[in-house]
N, C-alpha and C positions, 0 to 999 in steps of 0.2 A: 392344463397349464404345465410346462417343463421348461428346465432349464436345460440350455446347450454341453449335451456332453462333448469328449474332446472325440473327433472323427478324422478318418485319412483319407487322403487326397483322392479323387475319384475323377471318372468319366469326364462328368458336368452335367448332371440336372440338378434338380432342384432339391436344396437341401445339403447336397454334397460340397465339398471343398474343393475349388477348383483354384488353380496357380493362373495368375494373371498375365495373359499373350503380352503385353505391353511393358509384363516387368523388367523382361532380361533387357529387352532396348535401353530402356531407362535407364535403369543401371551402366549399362557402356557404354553410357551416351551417342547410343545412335538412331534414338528416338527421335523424327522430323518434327520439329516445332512450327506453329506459324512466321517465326525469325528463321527458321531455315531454310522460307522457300527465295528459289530463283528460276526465274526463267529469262531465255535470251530476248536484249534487249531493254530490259526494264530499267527503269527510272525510279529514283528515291525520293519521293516526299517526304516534307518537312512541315512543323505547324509551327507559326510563330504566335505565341501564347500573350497574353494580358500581363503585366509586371504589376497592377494596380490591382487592389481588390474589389472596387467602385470606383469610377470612373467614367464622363461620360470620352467619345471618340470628337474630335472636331475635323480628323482631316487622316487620308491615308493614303501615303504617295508611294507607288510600287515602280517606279519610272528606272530608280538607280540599280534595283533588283532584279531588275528585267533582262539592262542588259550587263548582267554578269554572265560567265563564261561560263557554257554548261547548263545554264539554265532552261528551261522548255516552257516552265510554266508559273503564274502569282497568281494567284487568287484571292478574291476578298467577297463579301456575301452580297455585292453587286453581277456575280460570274456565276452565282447559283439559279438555275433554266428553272427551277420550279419551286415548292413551296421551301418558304424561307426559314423556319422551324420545326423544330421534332421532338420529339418527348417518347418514352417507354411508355408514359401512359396517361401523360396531357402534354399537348403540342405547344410548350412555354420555354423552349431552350433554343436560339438564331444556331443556323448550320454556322456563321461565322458571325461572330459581333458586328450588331448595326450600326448603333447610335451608343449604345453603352456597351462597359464591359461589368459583370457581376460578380466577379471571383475569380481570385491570382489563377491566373494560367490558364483563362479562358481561350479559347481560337479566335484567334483574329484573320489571319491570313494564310496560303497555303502557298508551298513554291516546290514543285519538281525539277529537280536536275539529274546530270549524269550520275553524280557521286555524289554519295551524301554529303560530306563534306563541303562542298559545293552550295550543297541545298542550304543546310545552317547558316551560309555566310551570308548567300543572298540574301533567307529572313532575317540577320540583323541589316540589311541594310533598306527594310522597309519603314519607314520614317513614318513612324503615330504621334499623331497630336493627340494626347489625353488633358483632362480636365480630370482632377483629382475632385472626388466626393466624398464625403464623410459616410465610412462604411458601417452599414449595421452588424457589429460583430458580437454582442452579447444580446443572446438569448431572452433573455428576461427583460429586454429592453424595445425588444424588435415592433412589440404590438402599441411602441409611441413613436416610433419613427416613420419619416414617410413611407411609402408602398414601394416596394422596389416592382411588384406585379401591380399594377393597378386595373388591367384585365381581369384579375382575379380566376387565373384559368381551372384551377379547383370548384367553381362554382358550379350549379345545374347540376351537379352528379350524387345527387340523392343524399349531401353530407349536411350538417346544420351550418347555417347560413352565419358566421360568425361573423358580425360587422368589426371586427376588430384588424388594423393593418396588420397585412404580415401574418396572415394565420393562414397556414396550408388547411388543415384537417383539423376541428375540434370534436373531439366523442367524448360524452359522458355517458355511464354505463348505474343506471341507479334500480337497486334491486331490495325489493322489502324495504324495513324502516331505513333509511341511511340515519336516520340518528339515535337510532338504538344505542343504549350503554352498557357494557360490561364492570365486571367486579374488578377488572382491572384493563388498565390501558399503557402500550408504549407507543411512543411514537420517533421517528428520526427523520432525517434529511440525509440524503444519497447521490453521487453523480458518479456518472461514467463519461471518461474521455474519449476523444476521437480513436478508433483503432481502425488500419488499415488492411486491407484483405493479405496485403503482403505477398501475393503468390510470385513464386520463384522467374517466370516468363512472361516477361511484360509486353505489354500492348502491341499486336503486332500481324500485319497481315499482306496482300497482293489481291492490286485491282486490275484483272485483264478486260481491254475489250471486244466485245466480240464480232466487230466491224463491220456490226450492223445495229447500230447507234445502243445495243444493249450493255452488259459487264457480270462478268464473272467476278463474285468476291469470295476469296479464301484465308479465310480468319478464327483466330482463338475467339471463340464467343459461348455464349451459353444457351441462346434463342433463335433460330437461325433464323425461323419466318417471322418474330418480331420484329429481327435486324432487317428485314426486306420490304415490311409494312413503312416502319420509319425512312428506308433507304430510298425509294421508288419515286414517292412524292415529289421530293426534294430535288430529284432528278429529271424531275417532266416524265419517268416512264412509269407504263403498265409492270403489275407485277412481274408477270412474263419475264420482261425483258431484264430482268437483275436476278442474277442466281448467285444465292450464299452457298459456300463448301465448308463445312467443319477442316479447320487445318488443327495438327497436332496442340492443345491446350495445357501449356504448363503451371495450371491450378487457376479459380476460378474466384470459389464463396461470395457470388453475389456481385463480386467488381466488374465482373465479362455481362451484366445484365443490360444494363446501360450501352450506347453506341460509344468507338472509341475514333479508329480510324477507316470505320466500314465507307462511312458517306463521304468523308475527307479524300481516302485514296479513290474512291469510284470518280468523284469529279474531276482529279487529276489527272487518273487514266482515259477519260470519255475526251476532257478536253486538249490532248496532247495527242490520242490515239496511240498510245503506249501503256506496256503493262505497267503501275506505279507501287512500290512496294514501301511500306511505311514503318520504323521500328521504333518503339519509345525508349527512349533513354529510364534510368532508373525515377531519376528526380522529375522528368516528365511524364512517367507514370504515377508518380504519387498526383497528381494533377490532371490526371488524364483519366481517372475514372473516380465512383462514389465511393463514400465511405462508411463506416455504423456512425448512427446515427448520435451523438455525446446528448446526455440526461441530466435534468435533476427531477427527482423524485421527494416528493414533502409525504410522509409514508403515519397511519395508527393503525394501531391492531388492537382490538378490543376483544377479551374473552373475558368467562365463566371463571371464578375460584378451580374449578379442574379443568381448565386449560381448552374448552372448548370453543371456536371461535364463536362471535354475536359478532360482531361488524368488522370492516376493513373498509377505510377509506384511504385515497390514495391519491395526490396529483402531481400529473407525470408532466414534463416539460422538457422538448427533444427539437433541437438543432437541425430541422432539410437542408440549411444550405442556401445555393444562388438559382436550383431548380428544384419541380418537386419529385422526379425521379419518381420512385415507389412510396414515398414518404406517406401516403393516405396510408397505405397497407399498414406500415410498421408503426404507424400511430393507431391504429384498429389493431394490431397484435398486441402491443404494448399493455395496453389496455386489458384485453380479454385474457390474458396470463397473467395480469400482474398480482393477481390473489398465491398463484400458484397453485398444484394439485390439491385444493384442501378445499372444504366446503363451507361456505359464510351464509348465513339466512337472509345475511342484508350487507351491502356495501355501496359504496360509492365510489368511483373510479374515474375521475376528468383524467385527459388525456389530449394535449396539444403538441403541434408540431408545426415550427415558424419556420417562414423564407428569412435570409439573413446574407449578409455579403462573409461567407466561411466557407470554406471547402462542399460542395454538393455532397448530400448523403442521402444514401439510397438501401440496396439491398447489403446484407451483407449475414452472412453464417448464424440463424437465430433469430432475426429481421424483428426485434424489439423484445422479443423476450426474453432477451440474455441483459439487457438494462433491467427490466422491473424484477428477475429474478434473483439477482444480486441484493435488490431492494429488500423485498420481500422474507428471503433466505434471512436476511440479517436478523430481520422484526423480527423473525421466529426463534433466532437461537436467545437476542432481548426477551421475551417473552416467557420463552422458560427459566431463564435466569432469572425475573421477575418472579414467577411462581414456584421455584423450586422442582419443576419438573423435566426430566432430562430429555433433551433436546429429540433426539429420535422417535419415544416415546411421546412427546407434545405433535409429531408430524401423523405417525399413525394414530391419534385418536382423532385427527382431523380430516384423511385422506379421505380423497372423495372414491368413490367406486362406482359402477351402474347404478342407473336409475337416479344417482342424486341430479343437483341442479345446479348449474353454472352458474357466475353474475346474470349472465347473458340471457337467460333462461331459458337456457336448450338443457333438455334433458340426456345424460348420458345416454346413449342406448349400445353404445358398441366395446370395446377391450377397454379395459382401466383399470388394470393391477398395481395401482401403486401403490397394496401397502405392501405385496410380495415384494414390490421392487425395492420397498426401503429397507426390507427384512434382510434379500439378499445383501445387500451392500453393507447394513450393518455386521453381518455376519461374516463378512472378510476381516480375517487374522492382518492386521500390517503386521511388518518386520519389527525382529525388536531393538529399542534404542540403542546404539553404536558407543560403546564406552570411548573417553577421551584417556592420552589423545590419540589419533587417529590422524591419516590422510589428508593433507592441507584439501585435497580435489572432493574431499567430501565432508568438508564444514560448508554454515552458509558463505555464498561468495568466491568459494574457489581458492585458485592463489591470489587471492585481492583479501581471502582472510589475514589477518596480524595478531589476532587476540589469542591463537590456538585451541579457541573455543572455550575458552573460559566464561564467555559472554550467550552462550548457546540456551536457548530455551524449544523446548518440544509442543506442538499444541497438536491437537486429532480436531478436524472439521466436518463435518455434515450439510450438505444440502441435498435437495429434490428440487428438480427445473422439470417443466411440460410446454409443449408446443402442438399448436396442430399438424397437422398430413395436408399438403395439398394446397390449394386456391381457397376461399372461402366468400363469405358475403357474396353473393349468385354471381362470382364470376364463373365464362364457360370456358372449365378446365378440360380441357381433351386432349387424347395423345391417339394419333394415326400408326399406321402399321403394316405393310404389305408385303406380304407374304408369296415368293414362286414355289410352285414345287416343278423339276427339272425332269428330264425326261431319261437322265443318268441315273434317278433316282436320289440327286442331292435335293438340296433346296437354299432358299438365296432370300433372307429377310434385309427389309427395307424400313429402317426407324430416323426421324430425323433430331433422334434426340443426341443432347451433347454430353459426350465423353470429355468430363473435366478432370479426369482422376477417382472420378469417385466407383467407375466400373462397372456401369448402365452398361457397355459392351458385353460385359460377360453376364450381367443378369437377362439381358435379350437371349443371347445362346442356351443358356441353361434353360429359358422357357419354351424356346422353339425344338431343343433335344427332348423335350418333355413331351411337347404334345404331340409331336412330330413320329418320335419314336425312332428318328437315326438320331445320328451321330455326325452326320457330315452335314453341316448346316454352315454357312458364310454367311457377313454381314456385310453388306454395300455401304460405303461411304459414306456417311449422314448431310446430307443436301436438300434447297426444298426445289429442284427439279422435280423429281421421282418420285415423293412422296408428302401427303398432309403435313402441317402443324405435330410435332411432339412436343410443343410447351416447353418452356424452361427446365433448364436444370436448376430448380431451385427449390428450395419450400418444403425439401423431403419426398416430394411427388413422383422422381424419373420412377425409382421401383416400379413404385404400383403403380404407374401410369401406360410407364412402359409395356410392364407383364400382365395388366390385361391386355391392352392394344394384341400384343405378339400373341396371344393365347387365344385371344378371339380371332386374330388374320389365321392364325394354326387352323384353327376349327370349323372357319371355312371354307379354307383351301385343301384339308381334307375333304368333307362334305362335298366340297367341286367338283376332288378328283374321283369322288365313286359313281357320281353322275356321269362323267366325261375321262373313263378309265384310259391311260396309254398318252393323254395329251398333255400339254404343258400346262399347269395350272397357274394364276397370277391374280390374286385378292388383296384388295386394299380395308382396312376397318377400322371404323374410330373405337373406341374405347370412352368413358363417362364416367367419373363418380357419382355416387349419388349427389342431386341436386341441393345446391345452398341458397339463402335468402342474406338479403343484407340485411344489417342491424337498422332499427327505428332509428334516427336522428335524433331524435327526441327524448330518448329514452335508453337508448342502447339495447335493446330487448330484441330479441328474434320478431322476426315478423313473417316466418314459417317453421319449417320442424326444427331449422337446424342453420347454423352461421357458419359452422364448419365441420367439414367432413367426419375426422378420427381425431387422433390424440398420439402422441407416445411421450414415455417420460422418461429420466434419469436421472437416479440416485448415487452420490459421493460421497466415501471417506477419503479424510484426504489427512495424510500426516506430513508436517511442517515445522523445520526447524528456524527459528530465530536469533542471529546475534544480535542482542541487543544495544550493545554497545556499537557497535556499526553502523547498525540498521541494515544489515545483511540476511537475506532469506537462501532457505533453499527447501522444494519439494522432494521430501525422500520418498512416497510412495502413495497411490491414487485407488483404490477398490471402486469401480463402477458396476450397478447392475442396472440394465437398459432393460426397459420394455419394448421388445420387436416386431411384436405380433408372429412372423414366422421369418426365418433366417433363409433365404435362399443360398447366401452362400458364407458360411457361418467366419470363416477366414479374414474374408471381405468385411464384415458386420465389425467386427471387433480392429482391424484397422483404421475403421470411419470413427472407433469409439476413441482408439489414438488420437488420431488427426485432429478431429476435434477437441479433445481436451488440450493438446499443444497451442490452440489458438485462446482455450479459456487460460489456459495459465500465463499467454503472452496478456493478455488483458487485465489481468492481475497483478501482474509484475513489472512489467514492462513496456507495453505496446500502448504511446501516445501518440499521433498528432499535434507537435503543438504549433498555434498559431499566437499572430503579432498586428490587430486590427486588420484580420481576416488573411495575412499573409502566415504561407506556410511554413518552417524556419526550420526546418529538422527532417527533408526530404531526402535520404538515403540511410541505409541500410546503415552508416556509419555512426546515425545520429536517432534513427528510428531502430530502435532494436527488437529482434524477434529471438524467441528462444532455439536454443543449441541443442545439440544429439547429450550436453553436458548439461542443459536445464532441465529435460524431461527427467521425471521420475518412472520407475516400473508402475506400468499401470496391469492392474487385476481387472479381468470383467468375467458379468455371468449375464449371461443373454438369457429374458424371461421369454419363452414362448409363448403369447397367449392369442392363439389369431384373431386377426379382424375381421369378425363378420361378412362387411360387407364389400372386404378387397380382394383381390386375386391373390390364391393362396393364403389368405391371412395372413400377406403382408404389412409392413410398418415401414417410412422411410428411415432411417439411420442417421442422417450426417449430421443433425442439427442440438437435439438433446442432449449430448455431450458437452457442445460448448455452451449452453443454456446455463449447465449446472455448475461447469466446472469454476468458472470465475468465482459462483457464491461459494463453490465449497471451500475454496483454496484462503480465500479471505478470510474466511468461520475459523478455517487454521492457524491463520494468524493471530485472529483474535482471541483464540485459544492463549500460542503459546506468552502473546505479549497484554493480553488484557485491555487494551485500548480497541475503540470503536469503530476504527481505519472502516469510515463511512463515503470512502471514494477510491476508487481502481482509475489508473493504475497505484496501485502502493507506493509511495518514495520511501528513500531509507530513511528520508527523517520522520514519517507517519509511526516508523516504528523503534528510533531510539528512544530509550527510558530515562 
């Protein structure tokens, strides 16, 4: 087990620190987005969205739309050739509103013209008849109000049959006694609010067709053959005939998992026989794709006089939305993390997640365990407070390691350093406190300070967040790979996985420089023409999905070439984790070896100062140490530990959604706020090497543990320096004047 020392820039294989092809673009903004394409001829669509957030439709007349000038094309989901619904992973969402709409800013309609402009005016002048319905907008309410699914299209799918309306996904996870008692007990109540992926290049893409009733679609996404599963249908065609192209994605976390305007601009372009290119406004992206999912958590922790846990029970209650998108998954992660890395003999764990007429939520950076970890984190610094024992100290004597046993009861059997990991991060030096006065730009608040800090209080925070690697509960997680080797002596890999920033590009190269043994290796365009399924960019999984896939087409396409020396070699390979089993319904218990693949985790200090008098914060500085299993590109790895803690501290501070009986109210950048280059703190990290077993290289994914942890730690801080409970994210300033 080793920690990442500092190393210089090298070649690119594995392990070494390579500079990212994609940076210098970026930077001088001449990196093509999916809003930068054009080609000759094309035509702008446009979606005309729902203003209602239930509602049913009585009537919709596209007559006066039609004939505006410029116009080509209206649509409405009478003009859809084939199946009328699509889902990422139950077919319960209309390509365009039928009879109802379910949520502000649903599709209703679609209209192509010359010029965009053009396009928006027509869709205001398609004339909807709504009937306004009384929307199910609170959570805790939703399983007395009528069905908004009365298909109930979550059922049959091996989940417990929850007779209750309105319930996506119920799991209960019951392990040893659930009513065991300890010598002492805390308990609280938690919620997290809506937060949005927020990436910088919104929704956007071009539908060519290829005039032979097929379509080329070229789009920011993060699943390309998902996108094509859902696309096809919908369209009357054979797979064949729809081909996705990865275009330039300017950030992703979950919101590009979901369809946006893949199926919308392909019917445009099929029915006009023009390429149609689609770009979402900013506030039509807030509405145009899912979101994390908002929580309350009813949370006890029961431990031993020395602070050992005896039980944890916990009931989680999470917001899907108007479809269920991913929501079974993140109401199964929710759950299977919500103890956190620590080991309990017995617990209990419900776990639900309702339809509701609120914004769709679905995947998003953490996919449930950045809610119950928040939760949970809290109990634990409670808890030692309770007993006298200092907080870091109360997590290592609880950390689980190999061999223990989950709720779930899968036995560890692969990497689980998390008390190295808590060691590291406790053992980061922060800066030391900044005597007043000082710099208005480095009080809390900025120049919005007035007090000159007289009001300033300091607190140090700690948390630990863990997440799985991968798919879980036996879905088939695979990633393809196909490998040329050239007759120049180069070679030319073929992955269709999506490059959202997080630099699957460069960890392909670095694995085909490896096994390959040159140096001139090219990557082809990510498409599913060319090549299998590589699964989502999601979950922590491209790494290790990717770099077996490439290491095994490596190793065959060598092996090819010594058989069939001098000719051109061309192998295609899937790639597997090992195999998962879903959780009992019943019980929540494994019902084979394993629910989910790996693990990684990450540990926070986080120091935070508070004006109290304000209610003004500010993050002076972050120490993380991440468990990685093994760094392929160690540069990269601690970027991913940035990135993502920028997202846990918008969700701590800042980053709502708010709604107003399910309407959205606060949809731009103006009014939705994400953090500055002036909210980040310097973040420290130490990368724990301890490989995984059973991955390629003793890999671990990266992107997700960061933001898992950072929201609890940054709150811990707070609670530090102001003493109060602040038992909901985002923080307001008034949670924290005194």
């Amino acid at each position: 087990m080793t920690r990442t020392a500092p190393r210089t820039l090298q070649v690119g294989k594995i392990g070494e620190l390579v500079p990212r092809v994609d940076a210098p673009p970026k930077v001088k903004g001449e990196f093509a987005y999916a809003s930068d394409l054009i080609v000759p001829g094309m035509l702008w669509g446009h979606t005309l969205r729902s203003p209602h957030a239930h509602a049913r439709i009585a009537s919709i007349d596209i007559a006066e739309a039609v004939a505006m000038p410029g116009v080509h094309a209206v649509l409405t989901h009478a003009d859809v050739p084939g199946q009328k619904t699509y889902g990422l992973e139950f077919p319960d969402q209309p390509v365009l509103a039928i009879d109802r709409v379910l949520y502000y800013g649903e599709p209703v309609a679609l209209v192509a013209a010359e010029h965009p402009e053009q396009a928006r005016r027509a869709a205001e002048r398609i004339a909807v008849a709504y009937e306004p319905l009384e929307p199910v907008a609170d959570m805790e309410r939703a399983t007395e109000m009528p069905e908004l699914h009365p298909e109930k299209p979550t059922r049959g799918h091996g989940y417990f049959e929850d007779p209750r309306p309105n319930v996506v996904r119920h799991i209960a996870i019951r392990h040893g006694d659930v009513d065991a008692a300890g010598d002492v007990s805390v308990s609280g109540v938690y919620e997290v609010g809506i937060q949005d992926q927020a990436f910088l290049g919104p929704e956007s893409g071009l539908a060519v067709p290829d005039g032979e009733g097929g379509v080329d679609i070229y789009v920011a996404t993060q699943w390309l053959h998902v996108d094509r599963a859902q696309v096809a249908p919908c369209l009357g065609l054979p797979l064949s005939a729809v081909r996705i192209h990865l275009a330039g994605v300017g950030g992703a976390f979950g919101g590009r998992e979901d369809l946006s305007m893949q199926l919308h601009g392909a019917l445009l372009a099929l029915h006009t026989n023009r390429p149609v290119k689609i770009v979402y406004n900013r506030e039509e992206s807030f509405t145009g794709h899912v979101h994390r999912h908002p929580a309350r958590m009813w949370c006890e922790h029961r431990a031993t006089r020395d602070g050992k846990l005896v039980n944890v029970r916990m009931k989680i209650l999470l917001d899907g939305g108007a479809y269920a998108s991913s929501s079974t998954a993140v109401a199964s992660n929710a759950a299977s993390f919500a103890i956190g890395p620590y080991e309990s003999p017995n617990a209990l764990i419900e776990s639900t997640v309702v339809y509701s007429n609120n914004p769709p939520c679905g995947a998003m950076r953490g996919f449930g365990a950045v809610q119950t970890c928040f939760a949970s984190e809290a109990q634990m610094d409670r808890l030692a407070e309770a007993l006298s024992i200092d907080p870091v100290e109360l997590r290592l004597l609880n950390a689980l390691k190999p061999g223990d046993v989950l709720p779930t009861g899968q036995t560890i059997t692969g990497s689980m350093p998390i008390a190295e990991t808590i060691r590291a991060a406790a053992a980061l030096e922060p800066p030391p406190e900044e005597p007043l006065p000082r710099d208005v730009l480095r009080l809390p608040g900025g120049a919005g300070n007035t007090t000159n800090g007289e009001g300033v209080r300091r607190g140090v925070g700690f948390a630990v967040g863990f997440k799985n690697i991968a798919y879980s509960e036996g879905f088939d997680d695979y990633c393809a790979a196909r490998v040329r080797l050239l007759q120049d002596g180069s070679a030319e890999v073929h992955c269709a996985s999506a490059e959202v920033g997080q630099g699957v590009t460069g960890v392909i190269l670095q694995v085909a420089r490896t096994e390959l043994g040159i140096d001139d290796v090219r990557l082809a365009p990510s498409q599913t023409a060319t090549v299998d399924s590589a699964g989502s960019a999601s979950a922590s999984r491209m790494t290790w999905m990717a770099a077996g896939a490439v290491r095994d087409a490596c190793r065959a396409a060598l092996g090819e070439q010594e058989r069939r020396p001098g000719e051109e070699i061309d192998v295609e390979q899937i790639y597997r984790h090992p195999r998962t089993t879903p959780l009992d319904p019943e019980t929540g218990q494994i019902t084979g070896e394993r629910a989910h693949v790996a693990f990684a985790a990450c540990a926070m200090k986080v120091v935070a100062e508070v004006d109290v008098d304000l209610g003004l914060t500010r993050v002076v500085w972050i120490g993380a140490a991440q468990d990685v299993g093994k760094a392929i590109n160690p540069q990269q790895v601690e970027g991913q530990i940035e990135g993502g803690t920028a997202q846990g501290l918008g969700l701590a501070l800042m980053e709502e959604i708010q709604t107003r009986d399910g309407l959205i109210t606060n949809a731009s950048f103006t009014d939705y706020l994400i953090p500055t280059a002036l909210d980040m703190p310097p973040v420290e990290s130490v990368l724990i090497e301890d490989p995984e077993p059973d991955a390629p290289y003793g890999v671990k994914g990266v992107g997700e543990p960061p933001t898992v942890v950072s929201t609890a730690a940054i709150a811990s801080a707070l609670r530090a320096a102001t003493g109060r409970d602040l038992t909901r994210v985002p923080v307001r300033p008034d949670d924290i004047c005194l």
